[in-house]
C-alpha positions as CSV (number, residue, x, y, z in Angstrom):
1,X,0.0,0.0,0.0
2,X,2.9,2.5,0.2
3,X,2.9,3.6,-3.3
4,X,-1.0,4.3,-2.8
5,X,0.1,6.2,0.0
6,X,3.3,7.8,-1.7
7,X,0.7,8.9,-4.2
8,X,-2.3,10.2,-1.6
9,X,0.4,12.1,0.0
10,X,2.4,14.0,-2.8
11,X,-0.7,14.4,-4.8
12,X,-3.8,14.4,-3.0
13,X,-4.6,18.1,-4.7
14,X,-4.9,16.8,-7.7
15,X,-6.2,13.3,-7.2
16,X,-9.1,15.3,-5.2
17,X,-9.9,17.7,-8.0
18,X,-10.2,14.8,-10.4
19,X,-12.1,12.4,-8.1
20,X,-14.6,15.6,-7.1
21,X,-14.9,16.2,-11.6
22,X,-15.3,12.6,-11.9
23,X,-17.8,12.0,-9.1
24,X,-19.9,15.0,-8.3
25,X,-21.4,13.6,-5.6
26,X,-18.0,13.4,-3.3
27,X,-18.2,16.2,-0.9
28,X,-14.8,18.1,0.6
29,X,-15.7,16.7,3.6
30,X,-15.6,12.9,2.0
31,X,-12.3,13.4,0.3
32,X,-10.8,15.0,3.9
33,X,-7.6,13.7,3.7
34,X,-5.7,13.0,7.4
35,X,-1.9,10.8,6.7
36,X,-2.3,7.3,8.4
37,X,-6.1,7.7,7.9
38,X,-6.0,6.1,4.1
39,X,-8.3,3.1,5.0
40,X,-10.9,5.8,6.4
41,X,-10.8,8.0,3.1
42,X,-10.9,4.8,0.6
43,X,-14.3,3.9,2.7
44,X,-15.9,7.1,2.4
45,X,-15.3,7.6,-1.1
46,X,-16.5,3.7,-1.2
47,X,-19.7,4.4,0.4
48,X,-20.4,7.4,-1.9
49,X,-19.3,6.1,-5.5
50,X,-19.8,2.5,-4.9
51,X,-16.6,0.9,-6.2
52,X,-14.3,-1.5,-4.5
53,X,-11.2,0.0,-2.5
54,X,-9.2,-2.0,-5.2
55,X,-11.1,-0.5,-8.2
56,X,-10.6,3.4,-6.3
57,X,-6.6,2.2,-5.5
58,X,-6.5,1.6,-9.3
59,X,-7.7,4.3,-11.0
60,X,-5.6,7.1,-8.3
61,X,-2.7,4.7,-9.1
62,X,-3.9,5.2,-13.0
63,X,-4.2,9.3,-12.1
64,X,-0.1,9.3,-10.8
């Protein structure tokens, strides 16, 4: 998971504004990113968009 990670961290601006133009329906408050709370964010944006934490994992890795 650290290259997920590597990725949240140096690019979660970006990943964010694409995830948000992607899926209007994720809120700031869903995409609220705290380091070493990864697992948390992956569920919200789970819950809202209904994808698996895999399929979410793949396209950010697909974004970097």
């Amino acid at each position: 998971m650290s290259s997920f990670t590597d990725q949240i961290k140096g690019n979660w601006n970006i990943i964010k504004g694409k995830l948000k133009s992607e899926y209007g329906e994720l809120t700031d408050d869903d995409l609220a990113y705290q380091e070493g709370k990864e697992d948390e964010l992956l569920g919200r944006i789970q819950n809202k968009i209904g994808k698996t934490k895999e399929e979410i994992k793949d396209w950010i890795d697909d974004i970097g």
